[in-house]
C-alpha positions as CSV (number, residue, x, y, z in Angstrom):
1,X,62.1,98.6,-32.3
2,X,60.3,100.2,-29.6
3,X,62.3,102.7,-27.5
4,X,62.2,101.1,-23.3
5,X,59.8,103.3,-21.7
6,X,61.1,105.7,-18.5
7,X,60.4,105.6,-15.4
8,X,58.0,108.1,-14.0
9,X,54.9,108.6,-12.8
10,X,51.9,107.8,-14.7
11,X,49.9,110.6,-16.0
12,X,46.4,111.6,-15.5
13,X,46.2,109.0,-12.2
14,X,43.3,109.4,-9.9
15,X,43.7,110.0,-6.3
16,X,42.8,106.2,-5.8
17,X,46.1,105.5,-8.4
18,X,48.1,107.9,-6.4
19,X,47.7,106.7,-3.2
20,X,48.8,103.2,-4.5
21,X,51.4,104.5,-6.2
22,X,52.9,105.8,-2.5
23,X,52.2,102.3,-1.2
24,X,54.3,100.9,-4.0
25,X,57.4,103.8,-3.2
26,X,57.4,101.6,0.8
27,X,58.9,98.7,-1.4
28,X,56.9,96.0,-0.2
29,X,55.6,93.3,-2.2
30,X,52.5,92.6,-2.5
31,X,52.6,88.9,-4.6
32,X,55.1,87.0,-3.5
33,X,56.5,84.3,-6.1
34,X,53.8,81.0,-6.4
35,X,54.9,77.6,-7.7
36,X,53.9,76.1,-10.8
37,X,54.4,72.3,-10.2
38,X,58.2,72.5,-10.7
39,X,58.4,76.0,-12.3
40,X,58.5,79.0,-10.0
41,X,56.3,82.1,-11.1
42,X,58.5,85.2,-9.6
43,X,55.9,87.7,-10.0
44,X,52.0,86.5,-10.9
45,X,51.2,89.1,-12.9
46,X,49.8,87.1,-15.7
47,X,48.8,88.4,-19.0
48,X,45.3,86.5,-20.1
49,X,44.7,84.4,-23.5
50,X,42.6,86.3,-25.9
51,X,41.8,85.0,-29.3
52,X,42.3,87.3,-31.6
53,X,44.3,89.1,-29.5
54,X,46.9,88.0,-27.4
55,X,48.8,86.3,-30.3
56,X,52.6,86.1,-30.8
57,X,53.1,89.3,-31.8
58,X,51.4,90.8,-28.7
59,X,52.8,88.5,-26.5
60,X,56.3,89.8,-27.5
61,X,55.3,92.8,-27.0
62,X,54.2,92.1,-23.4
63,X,56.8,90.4,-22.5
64,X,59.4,92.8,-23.7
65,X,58.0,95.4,-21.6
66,X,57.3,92.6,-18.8
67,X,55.3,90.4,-17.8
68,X,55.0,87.2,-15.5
69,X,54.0,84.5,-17.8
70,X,52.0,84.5,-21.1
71,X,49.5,82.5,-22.4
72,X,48.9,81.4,-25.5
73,X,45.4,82.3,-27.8
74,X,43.1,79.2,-26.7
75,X,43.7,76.4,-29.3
76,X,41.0,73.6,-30.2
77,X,41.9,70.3,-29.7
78,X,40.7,69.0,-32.3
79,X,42.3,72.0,-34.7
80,X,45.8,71.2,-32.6
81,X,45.9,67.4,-33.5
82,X,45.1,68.1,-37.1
83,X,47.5,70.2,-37.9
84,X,45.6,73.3,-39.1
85,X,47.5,76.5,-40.3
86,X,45.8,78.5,-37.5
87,X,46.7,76.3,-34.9
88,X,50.0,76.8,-36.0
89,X,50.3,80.2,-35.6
90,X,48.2,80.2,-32.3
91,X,50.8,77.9,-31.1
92,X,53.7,79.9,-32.3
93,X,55.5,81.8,-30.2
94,X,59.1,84.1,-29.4
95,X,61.6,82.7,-27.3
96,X,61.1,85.7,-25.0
97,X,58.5,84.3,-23.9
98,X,59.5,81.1,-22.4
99,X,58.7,79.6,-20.4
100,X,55.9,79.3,-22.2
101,X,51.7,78.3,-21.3
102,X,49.3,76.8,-24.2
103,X,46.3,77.2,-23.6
104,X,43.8,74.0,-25.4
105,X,40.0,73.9,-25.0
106,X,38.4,70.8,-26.4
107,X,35.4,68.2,-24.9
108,X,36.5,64.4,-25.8
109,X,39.4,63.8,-22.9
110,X,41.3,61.7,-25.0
111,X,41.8,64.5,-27.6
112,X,42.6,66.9,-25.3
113,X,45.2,64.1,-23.9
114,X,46.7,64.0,-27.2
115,X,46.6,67.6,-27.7
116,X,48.3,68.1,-25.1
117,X,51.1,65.5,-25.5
118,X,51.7,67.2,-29.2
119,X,52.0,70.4,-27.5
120,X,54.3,69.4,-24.4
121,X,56.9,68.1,-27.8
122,X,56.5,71.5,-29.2
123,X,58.4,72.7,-25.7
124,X,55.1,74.3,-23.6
125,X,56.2,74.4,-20.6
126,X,52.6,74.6,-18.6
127,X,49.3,73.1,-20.4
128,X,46.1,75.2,-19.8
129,X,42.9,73.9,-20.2
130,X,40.1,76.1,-21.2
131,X,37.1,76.0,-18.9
132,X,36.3,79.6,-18.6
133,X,35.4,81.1,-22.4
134,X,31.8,81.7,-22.9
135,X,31.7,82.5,-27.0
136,X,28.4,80.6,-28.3
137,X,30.2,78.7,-30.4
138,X,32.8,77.0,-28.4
139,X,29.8,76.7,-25.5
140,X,27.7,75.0,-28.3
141,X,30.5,72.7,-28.6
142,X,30.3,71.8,-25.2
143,X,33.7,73.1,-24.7
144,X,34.9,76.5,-22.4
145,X,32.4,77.1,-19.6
146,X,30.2,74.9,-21.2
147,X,32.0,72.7,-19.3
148,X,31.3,73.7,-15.8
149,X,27.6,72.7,-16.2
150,X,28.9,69.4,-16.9
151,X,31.3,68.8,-14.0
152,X,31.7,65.0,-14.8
153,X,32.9,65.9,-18.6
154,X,35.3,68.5,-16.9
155,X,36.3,66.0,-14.4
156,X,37.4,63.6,-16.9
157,X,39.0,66.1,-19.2
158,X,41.4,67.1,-16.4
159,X,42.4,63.4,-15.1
160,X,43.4,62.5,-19.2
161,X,45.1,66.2,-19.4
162,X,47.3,65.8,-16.2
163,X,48.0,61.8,-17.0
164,X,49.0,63.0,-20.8
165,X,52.0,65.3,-19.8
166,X,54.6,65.5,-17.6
167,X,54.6,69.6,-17.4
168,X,52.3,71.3,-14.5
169,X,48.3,71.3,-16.2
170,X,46.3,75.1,-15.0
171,X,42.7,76.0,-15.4
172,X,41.2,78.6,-16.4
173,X,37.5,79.1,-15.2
174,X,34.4,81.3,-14.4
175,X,32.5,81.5,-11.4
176,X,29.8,79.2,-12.5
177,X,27.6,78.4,-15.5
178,X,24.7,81.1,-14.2
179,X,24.3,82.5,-10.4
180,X,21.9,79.0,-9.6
181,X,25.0,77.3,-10.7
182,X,28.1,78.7,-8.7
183,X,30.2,75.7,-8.5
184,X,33.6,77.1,-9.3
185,X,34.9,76.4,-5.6
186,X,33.4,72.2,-5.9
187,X,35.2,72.1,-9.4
188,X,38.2,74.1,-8.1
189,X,38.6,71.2,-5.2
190,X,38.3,68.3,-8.0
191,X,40.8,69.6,-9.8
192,X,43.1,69.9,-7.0
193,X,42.3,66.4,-6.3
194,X,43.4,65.3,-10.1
195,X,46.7,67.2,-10.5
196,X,46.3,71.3,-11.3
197,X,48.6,73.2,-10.3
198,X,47.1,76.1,-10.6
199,X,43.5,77.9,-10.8
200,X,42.3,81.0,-12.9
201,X,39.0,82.6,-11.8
202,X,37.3,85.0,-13.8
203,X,35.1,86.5,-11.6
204,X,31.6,86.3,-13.8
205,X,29.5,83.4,-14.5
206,X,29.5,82.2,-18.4
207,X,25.8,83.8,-18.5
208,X,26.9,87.4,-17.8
209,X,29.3,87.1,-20.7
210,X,31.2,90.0,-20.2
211,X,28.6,92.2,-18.6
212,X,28.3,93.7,-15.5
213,X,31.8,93.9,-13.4
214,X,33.8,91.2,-12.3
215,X,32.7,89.5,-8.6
216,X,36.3,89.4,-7.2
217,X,35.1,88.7,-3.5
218,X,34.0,85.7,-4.9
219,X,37.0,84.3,-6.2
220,X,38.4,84.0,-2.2
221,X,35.5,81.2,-2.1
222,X,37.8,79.4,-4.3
223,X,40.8,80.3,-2.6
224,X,39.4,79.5,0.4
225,X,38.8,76.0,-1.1
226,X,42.2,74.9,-2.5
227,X,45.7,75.0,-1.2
228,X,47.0,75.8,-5.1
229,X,47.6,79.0,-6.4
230,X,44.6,80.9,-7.3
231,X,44.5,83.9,-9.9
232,X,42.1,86.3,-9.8
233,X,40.7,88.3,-13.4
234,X,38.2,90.0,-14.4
235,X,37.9,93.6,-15.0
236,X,41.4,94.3,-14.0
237,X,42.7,97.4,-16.4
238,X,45.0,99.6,-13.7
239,X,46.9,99.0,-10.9
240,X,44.2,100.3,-8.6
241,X,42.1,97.5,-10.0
242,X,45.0,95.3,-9.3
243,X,45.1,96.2,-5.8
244,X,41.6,96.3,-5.1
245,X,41.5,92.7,-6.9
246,X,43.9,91.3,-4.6
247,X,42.5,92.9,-1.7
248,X,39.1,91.5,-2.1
249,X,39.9,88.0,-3.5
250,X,43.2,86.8,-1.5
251,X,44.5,85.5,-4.5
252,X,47.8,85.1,-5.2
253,X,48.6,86.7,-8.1
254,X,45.9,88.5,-11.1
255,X,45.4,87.9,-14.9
256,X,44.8,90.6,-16.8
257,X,43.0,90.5,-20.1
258,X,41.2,93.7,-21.9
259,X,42.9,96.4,-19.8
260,X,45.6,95.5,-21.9
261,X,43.9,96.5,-24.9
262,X,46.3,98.8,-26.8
263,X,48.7,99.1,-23.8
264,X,51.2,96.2,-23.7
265,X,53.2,98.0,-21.2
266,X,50.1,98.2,-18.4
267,X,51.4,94.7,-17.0
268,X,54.7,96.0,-16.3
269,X,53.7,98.6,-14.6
270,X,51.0,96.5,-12.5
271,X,54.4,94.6,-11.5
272,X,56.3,97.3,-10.8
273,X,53.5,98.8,-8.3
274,X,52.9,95.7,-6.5
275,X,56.5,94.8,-6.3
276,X,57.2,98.4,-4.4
277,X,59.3,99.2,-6.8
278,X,59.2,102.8,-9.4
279,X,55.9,102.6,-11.7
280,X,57.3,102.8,-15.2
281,X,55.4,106.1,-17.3
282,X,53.1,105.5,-20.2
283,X,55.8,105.8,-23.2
284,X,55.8,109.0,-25.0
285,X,53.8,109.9,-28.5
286,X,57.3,109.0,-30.4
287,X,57.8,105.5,-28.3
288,X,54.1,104.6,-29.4
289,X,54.7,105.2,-32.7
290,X,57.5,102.9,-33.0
291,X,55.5,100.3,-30.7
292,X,53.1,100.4,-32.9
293,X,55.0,100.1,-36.5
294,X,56.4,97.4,-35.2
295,X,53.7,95.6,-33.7
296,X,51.9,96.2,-37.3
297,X,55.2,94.9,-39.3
298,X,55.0,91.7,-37.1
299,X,51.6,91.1,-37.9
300,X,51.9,91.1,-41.4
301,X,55.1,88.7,-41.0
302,X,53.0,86.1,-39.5
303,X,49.4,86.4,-41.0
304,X,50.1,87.9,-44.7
305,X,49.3,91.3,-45.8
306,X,45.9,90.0,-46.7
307,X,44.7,89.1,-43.0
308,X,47.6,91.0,-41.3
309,X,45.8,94.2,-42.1
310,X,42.4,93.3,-40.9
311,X,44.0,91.9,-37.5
312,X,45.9,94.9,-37.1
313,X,42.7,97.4,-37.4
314,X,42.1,96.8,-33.9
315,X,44.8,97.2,-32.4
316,X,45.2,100.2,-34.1
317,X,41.9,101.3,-32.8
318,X,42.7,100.7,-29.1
319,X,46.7,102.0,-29.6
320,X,45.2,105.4,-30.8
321,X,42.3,105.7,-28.4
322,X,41.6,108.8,-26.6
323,X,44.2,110.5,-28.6
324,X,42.9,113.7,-30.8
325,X,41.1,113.1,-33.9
326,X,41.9,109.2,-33.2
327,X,38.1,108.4,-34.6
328,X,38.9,110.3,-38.0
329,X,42.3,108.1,-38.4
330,X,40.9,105.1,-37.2
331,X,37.7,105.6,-39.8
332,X,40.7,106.5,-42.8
333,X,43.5,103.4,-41.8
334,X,40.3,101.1,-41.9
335,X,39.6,101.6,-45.4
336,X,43.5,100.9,-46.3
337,X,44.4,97.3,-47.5
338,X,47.8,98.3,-49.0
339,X,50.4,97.6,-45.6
340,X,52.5,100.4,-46.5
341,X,50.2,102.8,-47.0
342,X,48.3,102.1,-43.3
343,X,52.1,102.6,-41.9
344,X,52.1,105.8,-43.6
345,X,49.2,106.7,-42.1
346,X,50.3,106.0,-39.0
347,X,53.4,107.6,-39.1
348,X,51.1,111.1,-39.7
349,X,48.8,110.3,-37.3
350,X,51.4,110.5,-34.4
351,X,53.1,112.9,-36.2
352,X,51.0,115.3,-36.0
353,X,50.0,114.1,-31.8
354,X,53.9,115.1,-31.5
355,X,53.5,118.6,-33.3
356,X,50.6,119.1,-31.4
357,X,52.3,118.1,-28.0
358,X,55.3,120.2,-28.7
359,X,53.2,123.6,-29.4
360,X,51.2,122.8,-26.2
361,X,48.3,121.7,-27.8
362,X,45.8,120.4,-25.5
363,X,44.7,116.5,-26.9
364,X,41.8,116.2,-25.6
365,X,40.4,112.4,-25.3
């Protein structure tokens, strides 16, 4: 099990990170706590649904180090009310974790109704619906951000959703289909209207994809629009990014989804900052290492050796990033299908980062 990390100061911050990191010593919170429906959120410092990614395992992780809610990997409707062995394990999730946030994406309203029913008897405590992924093939289906280029669809997806369940129904969405199109604040307002409790904004329309940088100035148009909590995300992989999120949004609390690419602990210390209180250090070479045997042994307990191993390559990839010869390793542990023998691996890899620390090695990115 992963050793808690210390509490320090973060290394290698810019002058941007260490001026925020004064702010945060005047113990002043930033983010107040925000009210789900009848669930209170102490610190909105949400860690964002990513297939592929943000899976049990992860999630664990996250939350272990801290976080202020998870969400679940998006789940298909349809997949959720037949059953499928994926949907089972995107649904899955630790105790830890609870309360806990399913996200469903879907585009006939009375599957997504009855998706969400079967998930409020699994124990979800919040239903999200999906309105905001802009992958070709769930757009093609008419679901994600297809959706907000078809605002009656969405509006009737919502109404069913909130009538389903008794738990508080979120939304997750982008700014708009395309920049002729930006109709988050309209939809935001509708929603409202029909029951949701609460409103994500990624700050990019569903044509950028995931290019360009995340328009957080426009996510206080939808602020500005409903009296619900509004989250801001986007872009958001420091606590300066945090900050500056906040600052040019006025949202109430941020979602953050690839900065925590291979840093489960990042959300923790992005609620430390803006809670004024002691930003928690990076953990050392040796706390990694365990992090990241146990993250890998988790993933082969839920997927099989067989798909665990091709799962884990990633994360391997972005756990090992920047660190000294991390392109040879993560070209050799790729190649490995045998479980044990990518642990091994890993086990040298850090290994040798430690050896290399201790002699005063420079590890150069």
């Amino acid at each position: 099990m992963a050793t808690p990390y210390r509490t320090a100061r973060l290394p290698n911050r810019g002058k941007a990170d260490k001026a925020r990191a004064c702010f945060s010593g005047m113990s002043v919170n930033r983010i107040p706590s925000i009210p789900i429906g009848p669930l209170t959120l102490a610190m909105p410092v949400i860690l964002a649904p990513m297939t592929g990614v943000t899976d049990r395992p992860f999630r664990t992780l996250v939350k272990r180090y801290g976080a202020g809610l998870t969400v679940t990997e998006m789940i298909a409707s349809e997949a959720m009310i037949r059953d499928t062995r994926q949907s089972q394990q995107k649904a899955a999730w630790d105790p830890s974790e609870e309360p806990v946030s399913m996200q469903l994406a879907g585009c006939d309203p009375e599957r997504m109704a009855e998706a969400a029913k079967l998930n409020e008897g699994l124990g979800a405590a919040i239903i999200d619906i999906n309105m905001g992924c802009p992958v070709k093939k769930v757009v093609n289906g008419h679901a994600g951000s297809a959706l907000m280029r078809e605002p009656e669809l969405a509006r009737r997806i919502i109404e069913a959703t909130v009538k389903a369940v008794k738990v508080p129904v979120t939304l997750k969405m982008r700014m708009g289909w395309d920049h002729a199109s930006l109709n988050a604040p309209e939809l935001a307002r509708v929603a409202e209207d029909l029951g949701i409790q609460l409103i994500t904004v990624h700050g990019r329309t569903r044509c950028q994809l995931y290019t360009g940088t995340a328009d957080w100035g426009f996510v206080r148009t939808v602020k500005n629009a409903v009296k619900v909590p509004v989250i801001v995300n986007g872009d958001i992989c420091s606590i300066a990014d945090a900050e500056a999120a906040l600052d040019q949004s006025g949202a109430d609390g941020v979602m953050i989804g690839r900065g925590a690419y291979g840093k489960p602990w990042l959300i923790a210390q992005v609620m430390a900052a803006l809670s004024g209180r002691a930003v928690p250090s990076d953990p050392s070479l040796a706390e990694q290492q365990a992090l990241v045997r146990e993250h890998y042994a988790l993933m082969i307990d839920l997927y099989g050796p067989v798909i665990g191993v091709n799962l884990a390559r990633k994360h391997l990839g972005w756990y090992t990033k920047g660190l000294h010869d991390s392109g040879v390793f993560r070209n050799a542990v790729n190649q490995i299908a045998d479980p044990a023998l990518a642990l091994d691996m890993v086990d040298r890899f850090y290994e040798a980062q430690q050896a290399a620390a201790i002699a005063g090695t420079a590890i150069a990115a």
